[in-house]
C-alpha positions, -999 to 999 in steps of 0.1 A, spaced: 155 -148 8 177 -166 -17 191 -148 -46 174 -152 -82 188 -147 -114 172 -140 -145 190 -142 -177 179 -118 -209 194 -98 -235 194 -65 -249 208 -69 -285 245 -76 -281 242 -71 -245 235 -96 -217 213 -82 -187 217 -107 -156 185 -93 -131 196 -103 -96 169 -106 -70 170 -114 -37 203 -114 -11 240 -116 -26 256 -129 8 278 -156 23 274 -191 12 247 -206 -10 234 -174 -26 267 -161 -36 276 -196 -51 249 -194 -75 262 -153 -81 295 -167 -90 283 -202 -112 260 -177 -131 288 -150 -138 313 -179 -147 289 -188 -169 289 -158 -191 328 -150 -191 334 -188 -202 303 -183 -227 319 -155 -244 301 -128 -234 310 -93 -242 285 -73 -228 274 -77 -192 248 -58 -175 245 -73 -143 213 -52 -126 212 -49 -87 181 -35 -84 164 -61 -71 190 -69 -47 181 -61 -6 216 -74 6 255 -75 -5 279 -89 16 315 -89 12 315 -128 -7 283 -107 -33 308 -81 -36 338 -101 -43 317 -123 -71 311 -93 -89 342 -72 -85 363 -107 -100 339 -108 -130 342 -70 -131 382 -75 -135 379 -110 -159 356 -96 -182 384 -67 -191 409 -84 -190 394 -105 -215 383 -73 -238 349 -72 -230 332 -47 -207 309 -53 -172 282 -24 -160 268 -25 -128 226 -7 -125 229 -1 -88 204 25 -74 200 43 -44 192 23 -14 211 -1 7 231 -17 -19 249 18 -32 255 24 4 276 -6 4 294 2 -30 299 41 -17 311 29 17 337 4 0 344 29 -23 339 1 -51 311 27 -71 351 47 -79 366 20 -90 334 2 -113 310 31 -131 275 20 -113 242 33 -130 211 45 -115 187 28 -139 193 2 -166 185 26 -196 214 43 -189 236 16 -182 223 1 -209 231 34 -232 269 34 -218 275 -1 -237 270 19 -272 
């Protein structure tokens, strides 16, 4: 199952819906190309929602703990919508949902931006 990314906004904020598997090779190429895309674009605001996701590997999680770390250090701010399943097991295990705030639902991810 490749990954799919859709691309919307909320206001000032931009919500990146990822579908599909974040894992080793193709998928988490197009991960990375789309989150370059937004840090280079001069986003602010990321959302990036997992909810759609069924798989993160250690290349998903690497994509989006770099864009995590880039988009503050460039003053903006990165939220994560990563609900209960298979994915949070993977950010609890890693111990990545200490280091990067992770939201149950995107209302109150969404919320946390204002």
């Amino acid at each position: 199952m490749a990954i799919t990314i859709e691309r919307r906004t909320e206001g000032d904020i931009v919500v990146l819906e990822l579908k599909g598997r974040a894992t080793i090779g193709g998928e988490a190429d197009r991960l990375n190309e789309a989150l370059r895309r937004e840090l280079s674009g001069g986003t602010r605001k990321l959302l990036a929602n997992l909810t759609g996701l069924a798989q993160v590997d250690s290349s998903g999680l690497a994509m989006l703990v770099r864009s995590f770390v880039s988009m503050g250090c460039s003053g903006g701010t990165m939220r994560l919508v990563v609900p209960p399943g298979r994915v949070r097991e993977v950010f609890e295990v890693t111990q990545l949902s200490r280091a990067i705030t992770c939201y149950a639902d995107e209302a109150s991810a969404l919320a946390s931006f204002r």
